[in-house]
C-alpha positions in Angstrom: 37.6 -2.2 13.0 37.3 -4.3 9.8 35.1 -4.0 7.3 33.7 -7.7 7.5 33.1 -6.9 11.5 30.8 -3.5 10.7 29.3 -6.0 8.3 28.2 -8.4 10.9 27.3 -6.2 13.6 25.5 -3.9 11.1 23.1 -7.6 10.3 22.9 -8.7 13.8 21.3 -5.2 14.6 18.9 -6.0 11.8 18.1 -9.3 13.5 17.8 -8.1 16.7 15.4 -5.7 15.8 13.2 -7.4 13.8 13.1 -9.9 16.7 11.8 -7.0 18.5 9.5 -6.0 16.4 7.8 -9.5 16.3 8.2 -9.5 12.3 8.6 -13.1 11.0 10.7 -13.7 8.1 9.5 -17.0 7.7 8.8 -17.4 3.8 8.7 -13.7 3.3 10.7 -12.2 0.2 11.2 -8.7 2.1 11.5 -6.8 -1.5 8.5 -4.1 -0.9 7.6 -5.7 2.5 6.5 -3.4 5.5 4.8 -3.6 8.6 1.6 -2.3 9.5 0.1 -0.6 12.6 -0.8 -4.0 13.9 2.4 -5.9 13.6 1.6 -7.6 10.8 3.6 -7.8 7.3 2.0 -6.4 3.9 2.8 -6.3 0.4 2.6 -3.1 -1.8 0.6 -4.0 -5.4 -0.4 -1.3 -7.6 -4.2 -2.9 -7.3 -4.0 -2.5 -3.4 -2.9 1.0 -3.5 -5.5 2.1 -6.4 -8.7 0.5 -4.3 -7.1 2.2 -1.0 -7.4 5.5 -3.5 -10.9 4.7 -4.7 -12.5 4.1 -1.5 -10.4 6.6 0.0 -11.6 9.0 -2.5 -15.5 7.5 -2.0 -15.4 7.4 1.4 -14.4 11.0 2.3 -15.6 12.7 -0.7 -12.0 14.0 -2.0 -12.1 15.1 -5.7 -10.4 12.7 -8.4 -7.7 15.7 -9.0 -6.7 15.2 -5.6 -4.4 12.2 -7.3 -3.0 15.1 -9.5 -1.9 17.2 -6.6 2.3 17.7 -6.8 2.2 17.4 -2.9 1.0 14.4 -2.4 2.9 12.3 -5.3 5.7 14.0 -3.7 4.5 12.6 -0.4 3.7 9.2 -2.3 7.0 9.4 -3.8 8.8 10.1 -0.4 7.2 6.9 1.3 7.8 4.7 -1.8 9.7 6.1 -4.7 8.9 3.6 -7.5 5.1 3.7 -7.1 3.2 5.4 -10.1 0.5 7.4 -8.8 -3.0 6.3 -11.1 -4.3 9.4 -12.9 -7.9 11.4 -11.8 -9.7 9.7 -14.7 -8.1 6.5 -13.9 -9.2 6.5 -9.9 -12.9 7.6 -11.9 -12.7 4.7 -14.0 -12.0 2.5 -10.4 -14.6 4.1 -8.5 -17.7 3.1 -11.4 -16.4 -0.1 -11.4 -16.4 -0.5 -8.2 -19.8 0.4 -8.3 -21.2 -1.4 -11.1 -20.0 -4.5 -9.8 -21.4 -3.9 -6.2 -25.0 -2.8 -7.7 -24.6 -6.0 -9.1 -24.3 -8.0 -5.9 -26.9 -5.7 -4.2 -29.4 -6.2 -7.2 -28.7 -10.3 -6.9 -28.7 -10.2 -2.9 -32.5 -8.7 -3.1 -34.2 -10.2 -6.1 -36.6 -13.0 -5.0 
């Protein structure tokens, strides 16, 4: 076989399965692209991932350190190896933010 030929079968495998997949490439720069549970294409951004932490950590009440832990930037690493995992005070800082700004829509919502 020549190289050019495990080329081309190698990108019409690639085609194929993203046909099967139902992924459309349609305007989509596929640099830190993936697909999500319900077939549809998202974007990695370092704000994304630190509000997924914040309410992650809000929500169910993990500790701040947790972002410290060795084991899970390994696991962060694993899954997407340029990603900078935000610091414990950092994922604090998001989480009062995130607060102050919603008291703030709360306290406009209910004044008369």
């Amino acid at each position: 076989m020549q190289t050019a030929q495990g080329t081309k079968n190698l990108n019409q495998g690639v085609k194929e399965c993203i046909q099967r997949r139902g992924i459309s490439t349609q305007g989509l720069d596929a640099t830190g692209a993936q697909q999500t549970l319900s077939n549809s294409v998202s974007k990695y951004t370092p704000q994304a991932h630190r509000a997924l932490i914040a309410m992650r950590c809000a929500v169910n009440k993990h500790p701040f350190n947790f972002m410290a832990d060795p084991l899970y930037i390994e696991e962060v690493k694993l899954l997407r190896p340029d990603v900078i995992v935000p610091s414990p005070r950092t994922v604090s800082c998001d989480i009062n933010e995130i607060y102050v700004e919603g008291s703030k829509n709360v306290k406009e919502y209910f004044s008369v």
